[in-house]
N, C-alpha and C positions, 0 to 999 in steps of 0.2 A: 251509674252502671259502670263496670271496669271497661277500660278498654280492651283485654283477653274476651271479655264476653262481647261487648260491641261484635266484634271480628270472627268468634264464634258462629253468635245469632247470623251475622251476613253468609257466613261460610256454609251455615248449616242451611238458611232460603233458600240459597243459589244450588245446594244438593239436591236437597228435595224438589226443586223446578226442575234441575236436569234430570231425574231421577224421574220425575211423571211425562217427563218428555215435553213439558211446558215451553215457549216464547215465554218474554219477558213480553211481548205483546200481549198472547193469551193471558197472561196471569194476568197482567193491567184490565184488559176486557174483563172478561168474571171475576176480580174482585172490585172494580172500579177506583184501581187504586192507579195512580198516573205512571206511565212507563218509566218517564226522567225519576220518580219518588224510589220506585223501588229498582233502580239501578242502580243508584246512591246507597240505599239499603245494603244494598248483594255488596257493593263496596267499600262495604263500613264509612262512608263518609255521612251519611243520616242517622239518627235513632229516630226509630219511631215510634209510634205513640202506642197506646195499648191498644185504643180502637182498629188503629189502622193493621197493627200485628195478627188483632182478630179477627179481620174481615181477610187478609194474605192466609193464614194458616189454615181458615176454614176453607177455602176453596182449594189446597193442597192436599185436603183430608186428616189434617189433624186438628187436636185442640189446644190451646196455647201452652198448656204442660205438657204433652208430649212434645212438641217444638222448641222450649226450652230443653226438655230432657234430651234430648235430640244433640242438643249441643254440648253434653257432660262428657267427657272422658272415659268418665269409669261407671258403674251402675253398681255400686256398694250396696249393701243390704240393710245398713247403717247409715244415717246421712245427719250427722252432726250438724248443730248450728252455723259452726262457724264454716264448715264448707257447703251449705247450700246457696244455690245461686242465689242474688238478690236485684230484682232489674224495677230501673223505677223510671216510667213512665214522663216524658220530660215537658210535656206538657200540665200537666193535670197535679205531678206528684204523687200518683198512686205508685204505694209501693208495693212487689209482689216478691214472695218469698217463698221457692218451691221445697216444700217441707220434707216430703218423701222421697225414698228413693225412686227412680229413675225407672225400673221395671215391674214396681208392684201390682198390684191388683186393681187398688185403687192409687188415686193423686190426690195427697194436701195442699192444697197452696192456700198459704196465711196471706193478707192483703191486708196494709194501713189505706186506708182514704181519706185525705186531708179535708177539714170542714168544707164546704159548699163546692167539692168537687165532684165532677160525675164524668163515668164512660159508660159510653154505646157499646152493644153488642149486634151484629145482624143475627136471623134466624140460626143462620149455617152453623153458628161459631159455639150454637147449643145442638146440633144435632150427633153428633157424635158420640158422646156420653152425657149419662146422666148428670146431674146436678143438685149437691145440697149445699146452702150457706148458712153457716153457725156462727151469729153474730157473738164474741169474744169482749168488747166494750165500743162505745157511744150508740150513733141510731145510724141507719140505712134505713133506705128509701129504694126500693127494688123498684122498678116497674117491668111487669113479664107481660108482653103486649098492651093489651087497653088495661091489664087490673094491675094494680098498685099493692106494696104490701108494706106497710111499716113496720121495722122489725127494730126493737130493740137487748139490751143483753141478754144472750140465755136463749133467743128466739133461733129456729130453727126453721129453713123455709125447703121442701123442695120442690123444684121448677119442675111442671109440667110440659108439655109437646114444645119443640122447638117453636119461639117466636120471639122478635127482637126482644132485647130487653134492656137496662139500662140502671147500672147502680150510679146511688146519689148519696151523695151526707149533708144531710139536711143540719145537722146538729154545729155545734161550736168548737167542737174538740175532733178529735183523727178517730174515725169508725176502725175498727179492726174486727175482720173477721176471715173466718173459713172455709175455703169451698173446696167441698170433695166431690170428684170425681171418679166412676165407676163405670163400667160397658152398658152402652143401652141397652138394656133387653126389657121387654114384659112393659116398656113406657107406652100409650096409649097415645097414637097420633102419629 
């Protein structure tokens, strides 16, 4: 991840908490995320991981693509390869690439996941919008609360009522796939 976006992402947390009139307390309390973590965060001296970004953004009210988009300058109607943001997860190696512009309809974000890595999600960080993943090449291993989905290329899954859930690469090689995002409406639960 560049350091421009490190400083971004922080710039853009610390808005959005003042913005909802948040503590660094409160936010710590309802995401259970530790106060000293995301002080460091807000001051660009952390990156954090992908989980920890989605349990922060969820309880902000957004979802991790709008929080990245959040942080863009501009909101083109064209979003080139080479300028869409690219933030990789420093734990884990997942890499996320937000594909679309910034104020569409819907959110692309393409995501590598490196063999036998996995990130958590809590409920919250699906309530917000929908969810479809288009696995692109290897296998994923979703689990959307208790049911499990093995999805391999060309597989198409989308997520039901909000509930933890949890991508995995079970496989040998970097999973690559798609998740589009779209306004919840009409989702059941």
């Amino acid at each position: 991840m560049s350091d421009d976006l490190t400083s971004e992402l922080a710039a853009t947390l610390r808005d959005v908490r003042g913005e909802q009139g948040l503590t660094v307390n409160a936010l710590a309390e309802r995401s259970g995320v530790s106060r000293a973590m995301i002080t460091k965060i807000e001051r660009g001296e952390a990156q954090p991981t992908a989980a920890l970004l989605g349990r922060l953004a969820a309880v902000l009210g957004l979802t991790l693509s709008e929080l990245f988009a959040r942080t863009e300058k501009e909101t083109p109607r064209l979003a080139r390869r080479a300028d869409q943001a690219v933030w990789v997860d420093p734990e884990t190696g997942y890499r996320r690439r937000s594909v679309s512009p910034a104020d569409g309809p819907a959110q692309l974000v393409e995501v590598e996941l490196p063999p036998g890595a996995s990130v958590a999600y809590p409920a919250d960080s699906f309530a917000l919008a929908r969810h479809q993943i288009y696995v692109l090449g290897g296998r994923l291993r979703f689990r959307e609360g208790e049911v499990v989905h093995d999805l391999a290329t060309g597989d198409c899954l989308e997520l039901g009522a909000p509930t933890p859930c949890e991508y995995h690469n079970p496989g040998t090689e970097t999973c690559r796939y798609l998740v589009v995002l779209s306004a919840r409406r009409g989702l059941p639960g």
